[in-house]
VOTORFI-702460 format. One record per residue: x, y, z of N, C-alpha, C, O in turn. Coordinates in pm, whole numbers, plus 50000, padded with zeros to 5 digits. Layout:
BEGIN
((X,Y,Z),(X,Y,Z),(X,Y,Z),(X,Y,Z))
...
end
This chain:
BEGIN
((11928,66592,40404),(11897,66685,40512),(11745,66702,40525),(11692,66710,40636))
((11686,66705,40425),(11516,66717,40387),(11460,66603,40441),(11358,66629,40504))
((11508,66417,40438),(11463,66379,40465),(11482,66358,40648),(11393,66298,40708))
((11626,66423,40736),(11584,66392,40874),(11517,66476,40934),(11455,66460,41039))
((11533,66625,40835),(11405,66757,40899),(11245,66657,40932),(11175,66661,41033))
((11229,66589,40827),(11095,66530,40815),(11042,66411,40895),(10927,66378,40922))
((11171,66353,40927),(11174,66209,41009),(11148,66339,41165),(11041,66360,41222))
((11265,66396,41192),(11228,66456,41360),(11044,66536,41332),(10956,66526,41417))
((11031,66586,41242),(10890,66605,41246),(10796,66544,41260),(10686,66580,41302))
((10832,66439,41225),(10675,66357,41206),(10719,66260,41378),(10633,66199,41442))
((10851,66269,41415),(10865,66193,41550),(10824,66270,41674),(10807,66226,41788))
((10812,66412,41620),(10726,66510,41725),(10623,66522,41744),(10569,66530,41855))
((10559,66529,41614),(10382,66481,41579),(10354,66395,41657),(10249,66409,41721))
((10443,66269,41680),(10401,66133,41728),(10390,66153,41912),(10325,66099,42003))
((10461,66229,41904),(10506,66231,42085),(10430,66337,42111),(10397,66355,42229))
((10389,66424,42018),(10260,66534,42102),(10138,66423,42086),(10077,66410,42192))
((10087,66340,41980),(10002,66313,41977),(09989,66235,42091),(09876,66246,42137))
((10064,66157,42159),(10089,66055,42268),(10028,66134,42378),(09926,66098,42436))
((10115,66276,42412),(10106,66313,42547),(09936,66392,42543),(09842,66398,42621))
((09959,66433,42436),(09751,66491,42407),(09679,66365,42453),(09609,66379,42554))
((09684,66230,42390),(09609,66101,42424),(09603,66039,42607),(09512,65979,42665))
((09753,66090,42661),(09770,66102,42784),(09642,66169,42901),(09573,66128,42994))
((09670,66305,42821),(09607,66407,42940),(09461,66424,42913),(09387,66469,43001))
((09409,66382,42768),(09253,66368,42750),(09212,66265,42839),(09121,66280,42921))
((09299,66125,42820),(09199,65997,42954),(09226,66078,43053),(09118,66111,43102))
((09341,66143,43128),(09363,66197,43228),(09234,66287,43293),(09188,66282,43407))
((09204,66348,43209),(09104,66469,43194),(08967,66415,43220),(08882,66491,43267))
((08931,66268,43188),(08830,66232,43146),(08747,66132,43238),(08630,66093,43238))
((08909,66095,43348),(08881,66011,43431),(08897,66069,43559),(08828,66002,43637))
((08979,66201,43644),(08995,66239,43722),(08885,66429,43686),(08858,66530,43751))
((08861,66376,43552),(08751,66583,43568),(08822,66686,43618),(08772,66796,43643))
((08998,66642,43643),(09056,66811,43657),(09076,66843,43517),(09096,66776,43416))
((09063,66966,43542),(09104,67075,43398),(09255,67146,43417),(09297,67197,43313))
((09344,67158,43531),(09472,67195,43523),(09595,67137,43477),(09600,67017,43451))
((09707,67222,43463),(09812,67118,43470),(09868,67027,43567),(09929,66921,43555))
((09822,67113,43691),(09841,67079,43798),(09751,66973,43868),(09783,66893,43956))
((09661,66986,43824),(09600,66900,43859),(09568,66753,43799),(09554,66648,43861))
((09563,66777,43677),(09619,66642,43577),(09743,66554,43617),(09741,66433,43640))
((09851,66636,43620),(09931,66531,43705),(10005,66550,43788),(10127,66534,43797))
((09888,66608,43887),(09852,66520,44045),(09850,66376,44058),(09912,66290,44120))
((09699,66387,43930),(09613,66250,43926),(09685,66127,43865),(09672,66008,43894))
((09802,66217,43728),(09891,66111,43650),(09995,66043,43775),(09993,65920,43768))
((10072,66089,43871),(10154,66091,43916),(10144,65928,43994),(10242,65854,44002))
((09973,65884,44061),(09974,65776,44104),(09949,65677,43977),(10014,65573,43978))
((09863,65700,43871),(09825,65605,43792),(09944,65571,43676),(09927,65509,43571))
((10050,65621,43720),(10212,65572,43664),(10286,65562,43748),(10400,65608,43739))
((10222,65469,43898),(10302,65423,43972),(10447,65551,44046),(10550,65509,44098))
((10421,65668,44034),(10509,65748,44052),(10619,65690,43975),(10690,65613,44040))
((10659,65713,43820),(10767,65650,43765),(10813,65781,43676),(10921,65790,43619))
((10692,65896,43674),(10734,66029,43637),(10650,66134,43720),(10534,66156,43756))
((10790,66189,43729),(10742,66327,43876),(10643,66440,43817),(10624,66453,43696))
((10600,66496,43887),(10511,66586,43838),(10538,66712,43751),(10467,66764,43665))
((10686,66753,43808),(10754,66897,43758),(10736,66805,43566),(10695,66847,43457))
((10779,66703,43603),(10833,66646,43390),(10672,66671,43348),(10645,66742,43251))
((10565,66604,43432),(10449,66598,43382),(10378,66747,43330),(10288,66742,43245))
((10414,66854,43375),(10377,66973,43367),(10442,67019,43272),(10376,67083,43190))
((10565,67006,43251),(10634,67045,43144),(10596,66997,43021),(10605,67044,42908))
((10540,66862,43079),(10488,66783,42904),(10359,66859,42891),(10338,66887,42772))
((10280,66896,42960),(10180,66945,42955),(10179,67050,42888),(10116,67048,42783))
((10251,67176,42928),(10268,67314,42864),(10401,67251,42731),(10409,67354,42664))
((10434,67218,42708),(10482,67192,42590),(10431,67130,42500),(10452,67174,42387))
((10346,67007,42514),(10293,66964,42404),(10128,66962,42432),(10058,66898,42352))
((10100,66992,42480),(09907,67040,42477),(09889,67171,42472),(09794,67203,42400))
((09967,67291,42540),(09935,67412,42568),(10054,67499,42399),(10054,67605,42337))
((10123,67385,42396),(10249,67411,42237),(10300,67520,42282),(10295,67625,42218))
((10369,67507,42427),(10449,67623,42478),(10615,67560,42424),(10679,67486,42499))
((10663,67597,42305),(10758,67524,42229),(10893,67574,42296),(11000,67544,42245))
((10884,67674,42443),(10995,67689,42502),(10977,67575,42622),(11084,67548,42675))
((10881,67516,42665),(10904,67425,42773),(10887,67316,42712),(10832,67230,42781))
((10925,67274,42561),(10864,67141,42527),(11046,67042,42508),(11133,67074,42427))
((11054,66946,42589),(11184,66881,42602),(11137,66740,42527),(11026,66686,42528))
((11220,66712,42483),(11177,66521,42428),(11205,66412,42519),(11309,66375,42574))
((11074,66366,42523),(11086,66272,42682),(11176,66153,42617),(11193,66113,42502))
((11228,66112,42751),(11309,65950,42787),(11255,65845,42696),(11146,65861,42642))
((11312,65761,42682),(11234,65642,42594),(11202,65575,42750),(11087,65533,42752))
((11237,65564,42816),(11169,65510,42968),(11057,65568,42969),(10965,65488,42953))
((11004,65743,42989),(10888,65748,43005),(10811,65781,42894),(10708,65842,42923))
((10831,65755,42759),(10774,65717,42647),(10723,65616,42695),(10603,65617,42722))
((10791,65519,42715),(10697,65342,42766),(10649,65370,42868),(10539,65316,42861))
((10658,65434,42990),(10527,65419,43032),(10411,65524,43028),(10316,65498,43101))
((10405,65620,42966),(10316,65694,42931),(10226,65605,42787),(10107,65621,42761))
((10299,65535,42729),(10216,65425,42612),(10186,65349,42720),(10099,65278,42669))
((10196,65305,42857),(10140,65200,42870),(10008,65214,42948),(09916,65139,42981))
((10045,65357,42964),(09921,65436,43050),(09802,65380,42950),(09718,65299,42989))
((09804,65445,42788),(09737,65455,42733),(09693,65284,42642),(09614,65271,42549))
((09752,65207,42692),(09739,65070,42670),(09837,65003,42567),(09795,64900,42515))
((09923,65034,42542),(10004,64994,42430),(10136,64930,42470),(10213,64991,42544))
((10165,64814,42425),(10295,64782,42539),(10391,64803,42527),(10458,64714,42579))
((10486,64921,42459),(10559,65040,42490),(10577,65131,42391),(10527,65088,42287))
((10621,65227,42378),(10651,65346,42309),(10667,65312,42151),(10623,65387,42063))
((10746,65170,42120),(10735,65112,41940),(10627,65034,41929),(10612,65003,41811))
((10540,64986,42002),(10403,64986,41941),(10322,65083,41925),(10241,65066,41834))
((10315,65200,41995),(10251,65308,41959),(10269,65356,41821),(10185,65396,41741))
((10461,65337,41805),(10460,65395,41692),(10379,65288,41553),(10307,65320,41459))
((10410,65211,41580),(10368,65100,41478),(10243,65079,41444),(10203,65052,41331))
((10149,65095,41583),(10023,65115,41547),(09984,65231,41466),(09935,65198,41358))
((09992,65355,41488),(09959,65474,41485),(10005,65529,41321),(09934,65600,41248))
((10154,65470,41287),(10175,65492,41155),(10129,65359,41084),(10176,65351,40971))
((10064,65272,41115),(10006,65181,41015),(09932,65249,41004),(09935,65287,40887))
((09827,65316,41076),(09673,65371,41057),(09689,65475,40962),(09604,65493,40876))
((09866,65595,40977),(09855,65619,40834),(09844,65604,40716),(09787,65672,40630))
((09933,65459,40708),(09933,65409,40610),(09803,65378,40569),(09770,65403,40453))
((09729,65330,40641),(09603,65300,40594),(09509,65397,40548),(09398,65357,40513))
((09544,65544,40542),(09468,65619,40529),(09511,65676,40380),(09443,65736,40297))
((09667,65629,40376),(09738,65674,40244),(09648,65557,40111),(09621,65574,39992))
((09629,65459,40193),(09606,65320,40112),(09436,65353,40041),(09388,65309,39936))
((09387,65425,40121),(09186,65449,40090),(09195,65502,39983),(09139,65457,39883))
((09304,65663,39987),(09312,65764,39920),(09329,65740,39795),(09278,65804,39702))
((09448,65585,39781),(09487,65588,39653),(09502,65469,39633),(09612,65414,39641))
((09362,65395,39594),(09299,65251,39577),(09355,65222,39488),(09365,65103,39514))
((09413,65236,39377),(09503,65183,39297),(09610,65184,39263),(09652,65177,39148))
((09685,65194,39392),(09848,65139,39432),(09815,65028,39398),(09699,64987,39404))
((09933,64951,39350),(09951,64801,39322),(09998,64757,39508),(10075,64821,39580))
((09927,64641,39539),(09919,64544,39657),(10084,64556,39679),(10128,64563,39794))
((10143,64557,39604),(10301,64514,39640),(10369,64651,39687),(10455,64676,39772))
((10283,64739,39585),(10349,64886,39609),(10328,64966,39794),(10405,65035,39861))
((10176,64908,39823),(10132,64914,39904),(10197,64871,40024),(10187,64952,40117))
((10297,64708,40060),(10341,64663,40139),(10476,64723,40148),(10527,64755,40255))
((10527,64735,40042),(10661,64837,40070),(10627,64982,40159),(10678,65014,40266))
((10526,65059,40084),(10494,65179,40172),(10497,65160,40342),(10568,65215,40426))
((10379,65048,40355),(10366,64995,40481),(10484,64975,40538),(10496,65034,40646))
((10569,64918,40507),(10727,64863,40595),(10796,65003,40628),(10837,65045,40736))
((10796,65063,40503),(10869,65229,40528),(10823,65323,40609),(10875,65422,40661))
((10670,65257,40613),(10629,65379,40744),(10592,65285,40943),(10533,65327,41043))
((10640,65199,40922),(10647,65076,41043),(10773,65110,41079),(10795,65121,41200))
((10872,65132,40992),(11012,65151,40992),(11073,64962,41045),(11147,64928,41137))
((11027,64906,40977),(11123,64748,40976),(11076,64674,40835),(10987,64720,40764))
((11142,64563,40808),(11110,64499,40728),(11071,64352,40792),(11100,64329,40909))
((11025,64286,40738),(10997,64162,40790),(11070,64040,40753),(11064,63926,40800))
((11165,64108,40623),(11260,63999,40583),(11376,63985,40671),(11429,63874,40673))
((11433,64095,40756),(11528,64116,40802),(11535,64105,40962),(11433,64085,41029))
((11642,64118,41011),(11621,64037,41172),(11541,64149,41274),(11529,64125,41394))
((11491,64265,41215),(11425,64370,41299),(11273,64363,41422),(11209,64453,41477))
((11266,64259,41423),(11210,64184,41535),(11276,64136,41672),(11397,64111,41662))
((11221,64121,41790),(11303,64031,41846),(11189,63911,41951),(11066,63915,41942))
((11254,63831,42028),(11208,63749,42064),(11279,63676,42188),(11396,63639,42185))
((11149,63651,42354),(11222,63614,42453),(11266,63495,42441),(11184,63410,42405))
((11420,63449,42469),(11447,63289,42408),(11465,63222,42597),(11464,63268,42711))
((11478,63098,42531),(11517,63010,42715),(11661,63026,42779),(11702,62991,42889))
((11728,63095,42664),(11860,63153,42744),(11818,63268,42884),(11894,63298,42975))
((11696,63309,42866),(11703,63441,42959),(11664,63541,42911),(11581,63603,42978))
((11711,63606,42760),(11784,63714,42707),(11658,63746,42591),(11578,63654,42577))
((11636,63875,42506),(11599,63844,42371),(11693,63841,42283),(11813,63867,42294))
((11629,63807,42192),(11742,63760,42082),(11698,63847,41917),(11581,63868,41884))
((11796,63879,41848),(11664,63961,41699),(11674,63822,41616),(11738,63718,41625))
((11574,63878,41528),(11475,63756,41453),(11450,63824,41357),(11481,63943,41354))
((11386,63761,41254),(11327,63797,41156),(11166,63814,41202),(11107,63736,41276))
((11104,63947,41133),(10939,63921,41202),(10861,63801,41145),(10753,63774,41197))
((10899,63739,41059),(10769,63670,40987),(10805,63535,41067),(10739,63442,41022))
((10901,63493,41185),(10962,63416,41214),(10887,63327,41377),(10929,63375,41482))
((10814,63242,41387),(10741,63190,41468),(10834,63118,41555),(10935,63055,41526))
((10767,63144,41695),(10829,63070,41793),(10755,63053,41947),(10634,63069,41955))
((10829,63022,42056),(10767,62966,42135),(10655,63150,42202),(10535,63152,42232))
((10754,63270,42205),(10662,63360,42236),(10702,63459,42103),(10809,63457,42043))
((10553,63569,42069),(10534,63656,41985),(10643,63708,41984),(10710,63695,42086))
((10689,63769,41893),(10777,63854,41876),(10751,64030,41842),(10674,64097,41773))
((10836,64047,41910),(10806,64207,41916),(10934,64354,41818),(11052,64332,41793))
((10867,64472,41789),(10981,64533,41758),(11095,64515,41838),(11103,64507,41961))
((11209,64509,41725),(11344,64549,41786),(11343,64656,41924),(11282,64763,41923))
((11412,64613,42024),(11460,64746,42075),(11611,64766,42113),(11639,64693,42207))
((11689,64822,42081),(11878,64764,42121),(11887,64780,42269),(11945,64693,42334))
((11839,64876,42321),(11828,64866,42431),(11778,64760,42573),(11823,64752,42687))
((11670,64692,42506),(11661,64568,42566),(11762,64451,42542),(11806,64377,42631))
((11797,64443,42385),(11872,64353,42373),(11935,64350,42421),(11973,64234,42438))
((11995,64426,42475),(12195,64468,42557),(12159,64450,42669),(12247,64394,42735))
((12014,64482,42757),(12029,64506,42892),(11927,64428,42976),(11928,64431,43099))
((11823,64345,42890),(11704,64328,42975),(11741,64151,42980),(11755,64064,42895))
((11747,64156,43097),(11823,63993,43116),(11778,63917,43269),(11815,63971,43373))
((11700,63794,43272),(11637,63736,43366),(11731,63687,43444),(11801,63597,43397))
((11748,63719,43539),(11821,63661,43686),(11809,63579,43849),(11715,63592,43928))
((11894,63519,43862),(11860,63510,44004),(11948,63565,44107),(12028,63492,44165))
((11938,63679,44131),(11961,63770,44231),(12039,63712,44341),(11955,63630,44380))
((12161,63694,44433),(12170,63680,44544),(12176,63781,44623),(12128,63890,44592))
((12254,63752,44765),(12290,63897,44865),(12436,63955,44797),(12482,64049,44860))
((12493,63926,44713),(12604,64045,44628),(12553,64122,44545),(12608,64229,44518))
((12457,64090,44497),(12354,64175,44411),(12390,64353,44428),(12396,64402,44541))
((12408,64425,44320),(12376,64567,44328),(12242,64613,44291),(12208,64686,44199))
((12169,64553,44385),(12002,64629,44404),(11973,64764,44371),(11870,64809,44321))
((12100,64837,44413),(12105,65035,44366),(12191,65033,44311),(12277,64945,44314))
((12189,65166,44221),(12322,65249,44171),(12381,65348,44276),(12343,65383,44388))
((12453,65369,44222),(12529,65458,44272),(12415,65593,44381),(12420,65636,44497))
((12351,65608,44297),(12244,65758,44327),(12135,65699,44379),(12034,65767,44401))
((12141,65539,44410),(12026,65517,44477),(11889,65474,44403),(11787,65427,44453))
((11921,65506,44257),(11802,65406,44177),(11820,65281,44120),(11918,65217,44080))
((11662,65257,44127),(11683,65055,44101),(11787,64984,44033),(11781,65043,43925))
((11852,64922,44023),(11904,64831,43938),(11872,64708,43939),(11949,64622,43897))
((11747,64681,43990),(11692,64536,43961),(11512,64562,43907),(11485,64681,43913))
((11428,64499,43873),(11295,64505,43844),(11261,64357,43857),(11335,64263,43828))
((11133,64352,43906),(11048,64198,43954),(10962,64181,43931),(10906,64291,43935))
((10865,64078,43891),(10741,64035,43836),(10716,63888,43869),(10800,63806,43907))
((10556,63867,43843),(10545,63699,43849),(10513,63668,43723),(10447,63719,43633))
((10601,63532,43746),(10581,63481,43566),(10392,63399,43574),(10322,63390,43674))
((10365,63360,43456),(10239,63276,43420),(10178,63178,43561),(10067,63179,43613))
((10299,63098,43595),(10274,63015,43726),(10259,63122,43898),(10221,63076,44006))
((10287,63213,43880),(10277,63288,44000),(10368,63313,44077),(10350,63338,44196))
((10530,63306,43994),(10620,63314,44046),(10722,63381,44067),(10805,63334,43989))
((10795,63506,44154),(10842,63560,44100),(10973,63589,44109),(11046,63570,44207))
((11013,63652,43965),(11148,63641,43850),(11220,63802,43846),(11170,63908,43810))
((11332,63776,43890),(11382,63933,43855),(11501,63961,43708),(11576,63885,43648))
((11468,64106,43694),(11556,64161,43552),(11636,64222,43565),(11636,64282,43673))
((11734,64243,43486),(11785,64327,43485),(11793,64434,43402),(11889,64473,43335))
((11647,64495,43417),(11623,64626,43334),(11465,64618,43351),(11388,64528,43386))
((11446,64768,43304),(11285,64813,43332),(11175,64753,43184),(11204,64812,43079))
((11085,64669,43174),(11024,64669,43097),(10868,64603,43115),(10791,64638,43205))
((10843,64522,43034),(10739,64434,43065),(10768,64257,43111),(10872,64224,43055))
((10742,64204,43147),(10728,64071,43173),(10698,63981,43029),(10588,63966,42974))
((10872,63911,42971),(10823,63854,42862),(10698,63749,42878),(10628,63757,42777))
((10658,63673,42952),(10583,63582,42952),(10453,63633,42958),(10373,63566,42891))
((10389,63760,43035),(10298,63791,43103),(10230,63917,43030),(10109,63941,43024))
((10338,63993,42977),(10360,64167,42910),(10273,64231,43060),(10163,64284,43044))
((10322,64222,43176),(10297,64327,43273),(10361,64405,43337),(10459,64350,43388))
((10354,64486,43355),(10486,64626,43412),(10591,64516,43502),(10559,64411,43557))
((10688,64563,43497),(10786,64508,43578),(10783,64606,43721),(10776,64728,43707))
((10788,64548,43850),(10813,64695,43942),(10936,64691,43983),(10983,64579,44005))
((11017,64807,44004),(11146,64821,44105),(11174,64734,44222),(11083,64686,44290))
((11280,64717,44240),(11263,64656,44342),(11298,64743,44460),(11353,64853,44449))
((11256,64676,44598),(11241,64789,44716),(11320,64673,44852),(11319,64554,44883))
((11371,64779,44889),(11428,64723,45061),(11333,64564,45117),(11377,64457,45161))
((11202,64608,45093),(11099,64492,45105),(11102,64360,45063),(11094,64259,45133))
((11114,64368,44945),(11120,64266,44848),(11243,64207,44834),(11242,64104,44767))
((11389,64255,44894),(11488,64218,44895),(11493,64121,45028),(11537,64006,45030))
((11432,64200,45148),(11458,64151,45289),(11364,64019,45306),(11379,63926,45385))
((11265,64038,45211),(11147,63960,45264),(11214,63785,45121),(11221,63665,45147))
((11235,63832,45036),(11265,63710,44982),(11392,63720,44879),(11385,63654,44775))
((11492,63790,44900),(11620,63737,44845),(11709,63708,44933),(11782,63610,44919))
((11717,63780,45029),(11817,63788,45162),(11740,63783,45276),(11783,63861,45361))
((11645,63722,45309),(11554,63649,45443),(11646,63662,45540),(11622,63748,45625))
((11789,63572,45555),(11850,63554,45666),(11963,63694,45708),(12045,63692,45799))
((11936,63812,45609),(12060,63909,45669),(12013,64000,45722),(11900,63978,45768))
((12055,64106,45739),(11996,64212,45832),(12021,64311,45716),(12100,64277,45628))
((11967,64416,45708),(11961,64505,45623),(12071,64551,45585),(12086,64572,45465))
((12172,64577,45673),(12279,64681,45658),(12384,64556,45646),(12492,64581,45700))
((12376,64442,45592),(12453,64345,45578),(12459,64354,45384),(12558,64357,45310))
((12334,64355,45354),(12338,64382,45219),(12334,64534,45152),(12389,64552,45043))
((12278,64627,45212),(12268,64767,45156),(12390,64841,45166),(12412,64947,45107))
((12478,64774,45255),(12618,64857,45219),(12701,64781,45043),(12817,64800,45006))
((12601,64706,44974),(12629,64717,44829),(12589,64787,44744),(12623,64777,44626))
((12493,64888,44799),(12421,64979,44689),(12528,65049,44612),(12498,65126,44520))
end
């Protein structure tokens, strides 16, 4: 019980420290001092992918530590609030950020044995490198898990299950469910290395490229998946 009190603690630490790192560039690059006005400014430079009411709430909850408006964000806008801040999603932040502990555990106490040291390190990365907790984009389409120490045609990145299950390269026709039900995306698009572009099925980065993926829009459907239909030929599949 002691040790998941300590795990959700230190995973709150991590996500205030995120949204503090957020609203300081915020602060630093637009010179408002509000909540409101911070994300105003956040609202375009994340592509509108989080509304302003969430942004305010993150604000007075984890900068102002109003611990009645503080909610635990989406792992969606975990990734893109890390990507605001340059990191290419929410488990590299973590990975970075608790190595640097580790590294600070490592100064303190210069005579850990090297071995003792790499175990610490894995326990606070949360993977091992012997084990398949990596993954990697393969030519099926799909990622696949791997072992980290495990080389291949592209880097390999933390596990995420969520990609594994859902983030899958396609070619789209006019049966396509472009929307859900409620009207949000169910497709995302990007250009690969050659300038070409590839759609997913799910929100992330571009394995080849690591660049935001965008939604896809009425535009991008009419203009190059379904050229020859008329709108209301395909949107009565949403």
């Amino acid at each position: 019980m002691e040790n998941l009190e300590s795990t959700k603690t230190e995973n709150e630490e991590l996500i205030q420290k995120l949204i503090k790192k957020v609203f300081e560039k915020a602060m630093e690059l637009s010179k408002e001092t509000t909540a409101y006005g911070l994300s105003k400014y956040l609202i375009e430079e994340l592509n509108n992918n989080i509304n302003q009411r969430t942004l305010i709430r993150y604000y007075d909850g984890y900068v102002l530590n109003k611990k009645t408006e503080r909610r635990i964000p989406s792992t969606y806008n975990l990734d893109i609030l890390c990507q605001y801040l340059g990191y290419k999603n929410n488990l590299d932040f973590i990975a970075i950020n608790k190595k640097k502990e580790v590294n600070k555990v490592f100064n303190k106490k210069s005579k850990i044995a090297s071995v003792s040291v790499m175990v610490l390190l894995a326990s606070y990365i949360g993977y091992d490198v012997t084990n398949k907790d990596c993954m990697v984009w393969t030519n099926d389409n799909c990622y696949e898990s791997i072992s980290c120490d495990k080389k291949g045609d592209f880097e390999s990145i933390p596990k995420n299950d969520y990609l594994l299950q859902n983030f899958k390269r396609i070619e789209p026709d006019c049966n396509y469910s472009f929307f859900k039900v409620d009207g949000v995306e169910n497709l995302w698009y990007g250009k690969n290395i050659n300038g070409e572009l590839e759609y997913f099925t799910a929100y992330g980065l571009h394995p080849e490229t690591s660049k935001t993926l965008k939604p896809i829009t009425e535009y991008m459907i009419n203009k190059y998946i379904c050229p020859n239909l008329k709108k209301s030929q395909w949107s009565l599949k949403k």
